[in-house]
N, C-alpha and C positions, 0 to 999 in steps of 0.2 A: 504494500500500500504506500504511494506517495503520500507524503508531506509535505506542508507551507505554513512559513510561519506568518503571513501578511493577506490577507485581505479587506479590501477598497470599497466601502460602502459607494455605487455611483447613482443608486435611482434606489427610489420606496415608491412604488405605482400602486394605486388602488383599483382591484381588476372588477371588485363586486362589491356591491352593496345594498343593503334588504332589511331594512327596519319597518316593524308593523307591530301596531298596539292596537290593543281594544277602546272604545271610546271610552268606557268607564272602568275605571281601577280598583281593586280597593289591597292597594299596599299596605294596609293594615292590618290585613287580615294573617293570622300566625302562620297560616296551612302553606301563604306565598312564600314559595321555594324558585331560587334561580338553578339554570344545568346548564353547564359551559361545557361543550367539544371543541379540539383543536387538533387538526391537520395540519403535518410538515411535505411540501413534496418538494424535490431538487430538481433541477437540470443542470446538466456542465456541461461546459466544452473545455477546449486545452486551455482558456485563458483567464472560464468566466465559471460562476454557479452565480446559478437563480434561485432561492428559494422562495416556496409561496407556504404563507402561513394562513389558515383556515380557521374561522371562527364560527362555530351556528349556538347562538345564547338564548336561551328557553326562559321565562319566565311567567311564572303563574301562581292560582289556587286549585287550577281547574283540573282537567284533562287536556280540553284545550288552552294551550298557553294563550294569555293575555299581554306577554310582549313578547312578539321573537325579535333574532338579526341573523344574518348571513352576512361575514367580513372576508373578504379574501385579500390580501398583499403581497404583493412581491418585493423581493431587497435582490438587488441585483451587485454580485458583487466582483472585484476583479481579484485574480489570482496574484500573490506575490513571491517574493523569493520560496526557496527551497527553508525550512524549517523544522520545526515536530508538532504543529499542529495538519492532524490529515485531514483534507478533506470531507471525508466523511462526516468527524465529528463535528465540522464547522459549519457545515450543512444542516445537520439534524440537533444541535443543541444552539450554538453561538449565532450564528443569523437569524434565527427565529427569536433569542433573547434580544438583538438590535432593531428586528420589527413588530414584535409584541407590544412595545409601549406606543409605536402608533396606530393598530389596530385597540386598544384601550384609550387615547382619547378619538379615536374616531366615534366608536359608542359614545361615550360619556357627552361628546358634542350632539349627536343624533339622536339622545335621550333629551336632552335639554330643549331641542328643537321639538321634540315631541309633546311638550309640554310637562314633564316628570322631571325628579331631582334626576343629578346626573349617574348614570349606572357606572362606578368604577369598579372596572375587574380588578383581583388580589394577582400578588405579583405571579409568576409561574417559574419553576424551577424544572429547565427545560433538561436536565441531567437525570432527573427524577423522571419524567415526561419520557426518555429516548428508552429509561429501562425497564419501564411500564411494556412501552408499547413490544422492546424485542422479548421481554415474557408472552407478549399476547402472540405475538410470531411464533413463538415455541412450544407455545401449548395447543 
């Protein structure tokens, strides 16, 4: 497996966006539970990795949710010298730690616009995140 130690944040593109709420809320009610999923998928070439990081945010009391969103981003990065950080892992943990905090205020602006306080997601520990997901690969 090649490693680099350097890559070059050059673009954050917003590829989707999907926010829908109910007209009436009622945020106060205890039973209103949020469900946050997130999707990492990569592209490279010799010079470049794309990752796109994926958000679908649930929120309700119901069955059916009373807010969702659909977030998609890409971070577009360039490849740098020869190092010990490989690819892979900068793909599926560190790029998505660099574009997580703009899909979080993307919501939290789109919440606001919606008329409701602002929805801040908790931060994500995207190392916890890569070894989740290759348990669920192996089992």
């Amino acid at each position: 497996m090649s490693s680099f130690s350097s890559f070059t944040l050059t673009h954050i593109i917003l590829l989707e966006s999907n926010f829908q709420r109910q007209w009436t809320l009622n945020l106060s009610n205890p039973e209103f539970k949020s469900e946050i999923n997130i999707d990492i998928d990569d592209t490279r070439t010799n010079d470049s990795v794309s990752v796109t990081v994926s958000l679908n945010y649930t929120a309700g009391a119901m069955k059916t949710p009373e807010i969702s969103a659909v977030i998609k981003m890409v971070g577009v990065f360039i490849i740098g010298e020869n190092g010990d950080l490989s690819i892979d892992n900068f793909a599926k943990i560190n790029a998505p730690a660099i574009i997580f905090p703009f899909l979080r205020e993307h919501l939290a602006s789109l919440s606001i616009k919606a008329g409701i306080n602002p929805i801040l997601l908790p931060p994500v520990n995207f190392v916890k995140h890569q070894h989740q997901k290759n348990k669920e690969i192996t089992q």
